[in-house]
C-alpha positions as CSV (number, residue, x, y, z in Angstrom):
1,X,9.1,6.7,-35.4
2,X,5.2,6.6,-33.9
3,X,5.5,7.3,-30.8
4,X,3.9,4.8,-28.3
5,X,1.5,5.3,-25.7
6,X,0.2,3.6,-22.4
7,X,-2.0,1.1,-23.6
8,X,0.1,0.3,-26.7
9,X,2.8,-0.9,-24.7
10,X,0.8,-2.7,-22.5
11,X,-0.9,-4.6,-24.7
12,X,2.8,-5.6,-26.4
13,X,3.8,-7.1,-22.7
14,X,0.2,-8.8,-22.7
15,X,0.1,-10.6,-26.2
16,X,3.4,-12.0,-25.5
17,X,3.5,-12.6,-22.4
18,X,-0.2,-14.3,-21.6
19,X,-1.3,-17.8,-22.9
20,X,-5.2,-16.0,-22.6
21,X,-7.2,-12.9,-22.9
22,X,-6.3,-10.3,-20.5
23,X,-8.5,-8.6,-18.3
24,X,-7.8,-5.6,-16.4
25,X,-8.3,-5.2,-12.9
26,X,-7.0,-3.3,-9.6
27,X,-5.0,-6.5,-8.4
28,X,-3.7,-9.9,-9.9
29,X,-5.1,-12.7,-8.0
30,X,-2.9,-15.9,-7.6
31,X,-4.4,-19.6,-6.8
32,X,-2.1,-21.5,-4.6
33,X,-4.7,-24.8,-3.7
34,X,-7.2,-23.7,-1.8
35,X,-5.8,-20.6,-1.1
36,X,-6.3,-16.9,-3.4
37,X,-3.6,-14.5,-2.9
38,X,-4.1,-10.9,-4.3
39,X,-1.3,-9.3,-5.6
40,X,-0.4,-5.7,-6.8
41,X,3.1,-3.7,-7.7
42,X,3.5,-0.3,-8.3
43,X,6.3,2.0,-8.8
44,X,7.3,5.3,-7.6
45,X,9.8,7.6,-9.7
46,X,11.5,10.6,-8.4
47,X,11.7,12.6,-11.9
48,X,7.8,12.2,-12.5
49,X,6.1,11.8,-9.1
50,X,8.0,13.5,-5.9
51,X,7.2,17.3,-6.5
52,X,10.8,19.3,-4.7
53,X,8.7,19.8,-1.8
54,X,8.1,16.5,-0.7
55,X,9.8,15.0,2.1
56,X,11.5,11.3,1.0
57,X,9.7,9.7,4.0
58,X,5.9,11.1,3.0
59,X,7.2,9.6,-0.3
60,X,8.4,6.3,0.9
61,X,5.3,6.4,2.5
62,X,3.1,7.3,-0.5
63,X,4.7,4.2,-2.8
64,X,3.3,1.4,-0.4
65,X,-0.4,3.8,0.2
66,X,-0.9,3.1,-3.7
67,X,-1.2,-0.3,-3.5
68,X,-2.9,0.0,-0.3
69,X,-5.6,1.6,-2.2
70,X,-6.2,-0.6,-4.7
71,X,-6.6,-3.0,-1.9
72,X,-9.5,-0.6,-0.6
73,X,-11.0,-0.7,-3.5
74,X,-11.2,-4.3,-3.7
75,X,-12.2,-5.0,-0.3
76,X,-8.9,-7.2,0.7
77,X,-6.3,-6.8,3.6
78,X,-3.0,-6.2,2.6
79,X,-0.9,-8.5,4.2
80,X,2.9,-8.6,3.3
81,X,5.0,-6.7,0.9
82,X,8.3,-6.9,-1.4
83,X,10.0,-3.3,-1.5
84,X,12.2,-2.6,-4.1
85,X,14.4,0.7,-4.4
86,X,17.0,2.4,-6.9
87,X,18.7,5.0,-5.4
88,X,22.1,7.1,-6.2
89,X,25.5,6.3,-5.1
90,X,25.9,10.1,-3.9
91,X,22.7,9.6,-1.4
92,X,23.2,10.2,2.5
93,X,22.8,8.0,5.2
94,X,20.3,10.9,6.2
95,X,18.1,10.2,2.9
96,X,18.2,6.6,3.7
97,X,17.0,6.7,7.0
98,X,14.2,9.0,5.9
99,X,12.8,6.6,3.3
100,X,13.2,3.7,5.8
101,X,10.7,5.7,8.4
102,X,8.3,6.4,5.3
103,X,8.2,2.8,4.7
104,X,7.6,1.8,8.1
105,X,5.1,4.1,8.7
106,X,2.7,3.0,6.0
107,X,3.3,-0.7,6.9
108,X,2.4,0.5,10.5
109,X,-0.5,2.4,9.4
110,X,-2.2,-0.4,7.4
111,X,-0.6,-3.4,9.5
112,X,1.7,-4.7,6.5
113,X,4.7,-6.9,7.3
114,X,8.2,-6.2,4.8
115,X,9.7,-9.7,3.5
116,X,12.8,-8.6,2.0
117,X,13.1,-6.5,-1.6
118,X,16.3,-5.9,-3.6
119,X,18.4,-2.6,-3.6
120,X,20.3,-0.9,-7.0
121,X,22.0,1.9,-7.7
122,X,21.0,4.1,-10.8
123,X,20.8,8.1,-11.5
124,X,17.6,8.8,-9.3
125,X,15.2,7.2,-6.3
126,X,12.6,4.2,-7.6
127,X,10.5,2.9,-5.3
128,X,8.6,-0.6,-7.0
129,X,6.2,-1.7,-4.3
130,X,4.4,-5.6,-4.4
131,X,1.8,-6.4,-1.8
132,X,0.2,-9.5,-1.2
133,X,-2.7,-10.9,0.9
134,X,-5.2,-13.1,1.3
135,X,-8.7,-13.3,0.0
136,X,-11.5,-15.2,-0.7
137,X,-12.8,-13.1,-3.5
138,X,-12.3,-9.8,-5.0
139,X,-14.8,-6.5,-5.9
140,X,-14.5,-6.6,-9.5
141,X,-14.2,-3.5,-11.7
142,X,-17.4,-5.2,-14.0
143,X,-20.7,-6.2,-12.3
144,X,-22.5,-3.1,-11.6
145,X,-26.6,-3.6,-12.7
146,X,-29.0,-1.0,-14.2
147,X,-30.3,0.7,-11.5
148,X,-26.9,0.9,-8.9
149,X,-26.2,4.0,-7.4
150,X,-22.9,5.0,-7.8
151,X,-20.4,6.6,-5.1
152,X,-17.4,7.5,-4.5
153,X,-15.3,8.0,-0.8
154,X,-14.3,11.5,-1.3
155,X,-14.7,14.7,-2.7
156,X,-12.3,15.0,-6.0
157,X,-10.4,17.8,-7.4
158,X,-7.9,18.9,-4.1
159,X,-4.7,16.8,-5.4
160,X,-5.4,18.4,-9.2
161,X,-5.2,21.9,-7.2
162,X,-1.8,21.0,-4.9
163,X,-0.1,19.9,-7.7
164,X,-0.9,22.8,-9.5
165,X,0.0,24.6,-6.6
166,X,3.3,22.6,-5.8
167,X,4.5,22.7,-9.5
168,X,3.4,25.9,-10.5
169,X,3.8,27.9,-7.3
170,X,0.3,28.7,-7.5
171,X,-1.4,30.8,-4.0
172,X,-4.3,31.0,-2.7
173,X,-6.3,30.5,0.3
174,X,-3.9,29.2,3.3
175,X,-6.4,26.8,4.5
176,X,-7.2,25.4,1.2
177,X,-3.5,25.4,0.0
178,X,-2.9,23.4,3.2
179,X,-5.8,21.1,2.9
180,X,-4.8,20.7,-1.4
181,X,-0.9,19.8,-0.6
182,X,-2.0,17.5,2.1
183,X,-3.7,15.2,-0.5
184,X,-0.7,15.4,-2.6
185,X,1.7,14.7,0.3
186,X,-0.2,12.4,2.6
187,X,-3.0,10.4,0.9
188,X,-5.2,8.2,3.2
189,X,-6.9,5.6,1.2
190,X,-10.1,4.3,3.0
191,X,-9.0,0.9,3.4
192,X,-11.4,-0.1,6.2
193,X,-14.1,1.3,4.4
194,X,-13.9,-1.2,1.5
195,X,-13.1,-4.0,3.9
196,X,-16.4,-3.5,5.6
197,X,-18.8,-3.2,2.9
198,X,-17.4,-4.9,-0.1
199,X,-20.1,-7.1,0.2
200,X,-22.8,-4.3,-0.4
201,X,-20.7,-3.4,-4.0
202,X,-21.0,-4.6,-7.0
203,X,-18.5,-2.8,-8.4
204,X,-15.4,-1.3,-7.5
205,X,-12.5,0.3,-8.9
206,X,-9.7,2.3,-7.3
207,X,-9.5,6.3,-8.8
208,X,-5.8,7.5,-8.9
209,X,-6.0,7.7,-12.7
210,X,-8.8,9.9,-12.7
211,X,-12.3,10.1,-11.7
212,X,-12.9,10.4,-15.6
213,X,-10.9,7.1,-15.9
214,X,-12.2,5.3,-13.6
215,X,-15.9,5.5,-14.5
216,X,-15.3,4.8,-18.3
217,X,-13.2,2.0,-17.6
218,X,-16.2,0.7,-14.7
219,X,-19.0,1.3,-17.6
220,X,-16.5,-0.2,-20.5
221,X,-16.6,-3.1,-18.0
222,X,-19.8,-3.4,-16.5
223,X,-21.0,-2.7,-20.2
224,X,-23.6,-0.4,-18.8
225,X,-23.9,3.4,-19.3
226,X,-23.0,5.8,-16.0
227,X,-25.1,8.9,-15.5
228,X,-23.7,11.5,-12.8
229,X,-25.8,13.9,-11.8
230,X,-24.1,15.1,-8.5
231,X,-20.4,16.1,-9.1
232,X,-18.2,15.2,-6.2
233,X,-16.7,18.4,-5.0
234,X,-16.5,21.1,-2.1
235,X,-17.1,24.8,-2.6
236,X,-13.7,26.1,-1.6
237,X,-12.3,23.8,-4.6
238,X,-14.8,26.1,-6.9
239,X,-13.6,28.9,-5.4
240,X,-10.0,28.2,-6.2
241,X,-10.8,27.3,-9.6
242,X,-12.6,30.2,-10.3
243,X,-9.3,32.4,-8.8
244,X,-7.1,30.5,-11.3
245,X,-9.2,30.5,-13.9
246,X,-9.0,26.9,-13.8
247,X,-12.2,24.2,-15.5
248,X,-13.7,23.0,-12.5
249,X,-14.5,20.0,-14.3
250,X,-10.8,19.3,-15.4
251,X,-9.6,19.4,-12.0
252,X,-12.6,16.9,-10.6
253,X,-12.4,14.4,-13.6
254,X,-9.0,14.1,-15.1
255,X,-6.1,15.3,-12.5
256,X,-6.0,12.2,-10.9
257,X,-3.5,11.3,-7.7
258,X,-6.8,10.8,-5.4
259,X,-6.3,7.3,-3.7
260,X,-9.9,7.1,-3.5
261,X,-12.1,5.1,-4.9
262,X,-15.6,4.3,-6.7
263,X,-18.4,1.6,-5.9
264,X,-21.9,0.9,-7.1
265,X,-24.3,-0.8,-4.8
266,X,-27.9,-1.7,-5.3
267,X,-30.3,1.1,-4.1
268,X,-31.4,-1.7,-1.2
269,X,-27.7,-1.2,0.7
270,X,-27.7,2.8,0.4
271,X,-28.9,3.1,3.7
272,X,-26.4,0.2,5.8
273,X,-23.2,1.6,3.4
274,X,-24.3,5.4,4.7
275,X,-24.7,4.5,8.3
276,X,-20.9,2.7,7.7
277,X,-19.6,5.3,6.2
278,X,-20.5,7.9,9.7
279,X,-18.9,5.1,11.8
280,X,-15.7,5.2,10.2
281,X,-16.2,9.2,9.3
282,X,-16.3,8.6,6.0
283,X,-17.2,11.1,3.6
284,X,-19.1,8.9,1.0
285,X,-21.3,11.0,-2.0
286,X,-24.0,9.5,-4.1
287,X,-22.8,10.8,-7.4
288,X,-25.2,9.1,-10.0
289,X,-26.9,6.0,-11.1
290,X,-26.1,2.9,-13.9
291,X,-28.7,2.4,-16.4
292,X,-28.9,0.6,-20.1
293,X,-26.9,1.4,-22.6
294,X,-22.6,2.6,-22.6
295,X,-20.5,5.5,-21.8
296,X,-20.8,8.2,-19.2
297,X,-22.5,10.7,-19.1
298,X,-22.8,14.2,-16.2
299,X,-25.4,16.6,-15.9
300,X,-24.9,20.0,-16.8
301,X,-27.6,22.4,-17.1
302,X,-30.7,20.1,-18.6
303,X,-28.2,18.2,-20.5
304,X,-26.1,15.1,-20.4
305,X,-23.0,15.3,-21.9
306,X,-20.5,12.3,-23.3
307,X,-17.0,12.3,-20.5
308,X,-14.3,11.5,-22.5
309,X,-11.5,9.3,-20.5
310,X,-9.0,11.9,-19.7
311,X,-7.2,10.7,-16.4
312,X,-3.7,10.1,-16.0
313,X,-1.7,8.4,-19.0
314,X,2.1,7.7,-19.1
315,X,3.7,8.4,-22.3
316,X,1.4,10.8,-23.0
C-alpha cells in the first residue's frame, strides 16, 4: 500500500469536500452579511508535539499561541475561541487544573474570550483549538511585487536547536540552551506587530512549518522568485551548530516550530515598519528582495542556490 503524505490527504478532504478550487491560506475567512469572520483550528498532540519536559500548562498554552500566530501573520485580532481536548480517564485533577491555567493564560495574554468546546476521553491529551475574529480584510500569502523587500520578525534556527536539545539530550552553552528551550516551551508570536503594520505588507504568511516552507509557498503564490541574501540568524546559534556538527542551514530553513512570521513590503514603508518594529522591540531583519521569475533562491558565497521546501510535513 503507497503510503500517503501531507498534501495527498489534503487534497482527498478538498476535492470532496469543496464545490471550488481551493486556495491555501493562514486562516479561513467566513462572510456573515456585512460582516468577515476569520477563522483558524489547530491541533495539539501529546505523542508528536509535547517533548517529556514540557509542563501541560506551557502546552495548553502553546495550542491556542498557534493560531494566535497565524492571526499575526494576517494582521487580525483574535477574538473568541472553541477549545476542544481528549484526555485519559487515568488523568489527575492536578493535570487538569494545569491545562486550564495554560489555557487561560494565552487567552489572557492575547485578550481571547473561551465559548465553550467539547471534552473526550481517548489514550492521550489532544488539544484542537478554533479561533475566530473580526476583520475587514486579510494579508494574503500572494501579492508581493518585484522589487519588495522581504522580512521576517525574528531570528530562525533556536526552536530547531531546543528540540534537538530536548529530544536528544543535547548540551551546550547554559545561556543558549536556556534561550533554545524557551522558544520551544514558550513561543510569543508578535501579534501586535502584524496588527500595526499589515497595511505596509503585501504579503504575509505565518512560519511554523519552516522558514524554507514558508518562502516557497509565498513565491509559489505570489508567482515571483525570492532572493535572500541575509540569513536570519544570531552567532551563538552558529556556534552551537558548529559544536554539534549540525548544518546551520538546516536548522534556520527547515526545523520549523518558530511562531514567527514573514512579510514583504514595498521598499517605500522600510523605514515606518523599522521605526514600528523599535516601538514594540521587535526584532525585524531584512532578509532579501522579490524579483521576476519563480523559486527561491539564498546567497552563498557568489552564488544563488535553488531552497528546496523542507519544513515541517506530517506523514512524512
Amino acid at each position: 500500500m503507497t503510503k500517503l503524505d501531507e498534501s495527498t490527504i489534503i487534497k482527498i478532504f478538498q476535492s470532496k469536500l469543496r464545490s471550488k478550487k481551493f486556495v491555501t491560506e493562514d486562516v479561513e475567512i467566513l462572510n456573515f452579511g456585512k460582516n468577515k469572520i476569520a477563522a483558524k483550528v489547530d491541533t495539539l498532540v501529546e505523542s508528536t508535539d509535547i517533548p517529556s519536559e514540557m509542563r501541560l500548562s506551557d502546552a495548553a498554552r502553546k495550542s491556542i499561541v498557534a493560531c494566535v500566530s497565524d492571526f499575526a501573520a494576517k494582521g487580525v485580532k483574535p477574538q473568541f475561541g472553541i477549545v476542544s481536548v481528549n484526555l485519559p480517564k487515568t488523568i489527575s485533577r492536578s493535570k487538569i487544573n494545569e491545562i486550564a491555567i495554560g489555557f487561560k493564560k494565552a487567552c489572557d495574554e492575547y485578550d481571547i474570550s473561551i465559548l465553550g468546546g467539547d471534552t473526550n476521553e481517548g489514550k492521550e491529551i489532544v488539544f484542537n483549538i478554533c479561533i475566530f475574529g473580526e476583520t475587514d480584510g486579510i494579508i494574503e500569502r500572494k501579492g508581493s511585487k518585484k522589487n519588495d523587500l522581504i522580512f521576517v520578525t525574528g531570528p530562525f534556527g533556536y526552536t530547531s536547536a531546543g528540540l534537538d536539545i530536548l529530544l536528544n539530550k543535547k548540551n551546550g552553552n547554559k545561556i543558549f540552551v536556556k534561550k533554545a528551550i524557551k522558544s520551544v516551551i514558550q513561543p510569543r508570536p508578535q501579534l501586535e506587530f502584524g496588527l500595526k503594520n499589515k497595511n505596509y505588507f503585501s504579503s504575509s504568511m505565518d512560519s511554523s512549518d519552516g522558514l524554507s516552507t514558508t518562502l516557497n509557498e509565498m513565491s509559489k503564490q505570489s508567482k515571483k522568485k525570492f532572493v535572500i541574501d541575509n540569513l536570519p540568524y544570531r552567532k551563538d546559534l552558529e556556534r552551537y551548530a558548529k559544536y554539534q556538527k549540525l548544518d546551520l542551514n538546516d536548522l534556520i530553513f527547515h526545523g520549523g516550530e518558530e511562531y514567527e512570521f514573514v512579510f514583504t513590503a514595498s521598499p517605500k514603508y522600510r523605514e515606518i515598519i523599522q521605526k514600528n518594529a523599535k516601538v514594540f522591540k521587535i526584532p525585524i531583519i531584512e532578509i532579501g528582495h522579490v524579483t521576476s521569475g519563480k523559486g527561491v533562491y539564498v546567497k552563498e558565497g557568489n552564488d544563488f542556490l535553488r531552497l528546496k521546501d523542507l519544513g515541517w510535513k506530517h506523514f512524512r
